[in-house]
N, C-alpha and C positions, 0 to 999 in steps of 0.2 A: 083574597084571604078566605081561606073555607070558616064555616060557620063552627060556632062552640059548644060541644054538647058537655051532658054532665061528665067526670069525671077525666075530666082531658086534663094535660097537664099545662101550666103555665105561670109565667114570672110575676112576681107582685114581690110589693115592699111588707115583710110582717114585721107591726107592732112588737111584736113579745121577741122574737131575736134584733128585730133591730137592724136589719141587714134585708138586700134582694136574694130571695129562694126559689124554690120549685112549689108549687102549690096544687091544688085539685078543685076544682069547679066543683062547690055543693050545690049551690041553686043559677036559675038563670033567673034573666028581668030584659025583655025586651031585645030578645037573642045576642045580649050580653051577657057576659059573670056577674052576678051579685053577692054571692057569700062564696071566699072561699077558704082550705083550711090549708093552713104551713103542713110541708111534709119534712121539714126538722123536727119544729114542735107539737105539731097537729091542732093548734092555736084557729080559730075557725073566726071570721074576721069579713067585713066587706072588702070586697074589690077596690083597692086604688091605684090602678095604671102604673103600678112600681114607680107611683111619687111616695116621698116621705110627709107624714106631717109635720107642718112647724113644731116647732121645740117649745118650751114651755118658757123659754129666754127670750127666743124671738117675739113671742107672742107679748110678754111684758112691757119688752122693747117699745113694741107696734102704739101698746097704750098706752104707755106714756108719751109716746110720740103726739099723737090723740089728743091726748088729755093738753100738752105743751100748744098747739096747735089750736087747740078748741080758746085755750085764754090768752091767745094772742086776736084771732078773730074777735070777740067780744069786749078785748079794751079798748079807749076810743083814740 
């Protein structure tokens, strides 16, 4: 795999459409991508490996899971 310079192009997941696009390498970190921006909406974002982040449901979910979990451990 050749190395990444600024303005290459490449896939990531953007927040603001919500969907895997085309992107542009704004910064590097450690001869990876660190910032880069959507070329739908030019939305300028860290690099995440074209994962999604959880959802604000799943994330709920998790807590109270947690939470359910944490008061069964401490009853006797």
């Amino acid at each position: 795999m050749r190395e990444h310079r600024l303005g290459d192009d490449i896939d990531d997941f953007c927040v603001k459409c919500r969907r895997l696009t085309n992107h542009l390498i704004v910064s590097i970190l450690n001869e990876g991508p660190a910032k880069v921006r959507c070329r739908s909406c030019y939305n300028e974002h860290d690099f995440r490996n074209g994962e999604a982040p959880p959802s604000k449901k799943d994330l709920k979910k998790q807590a109270l899971f947690d939470q359910v979990l944490g008061q069964k451990e401490s009853s006797p």
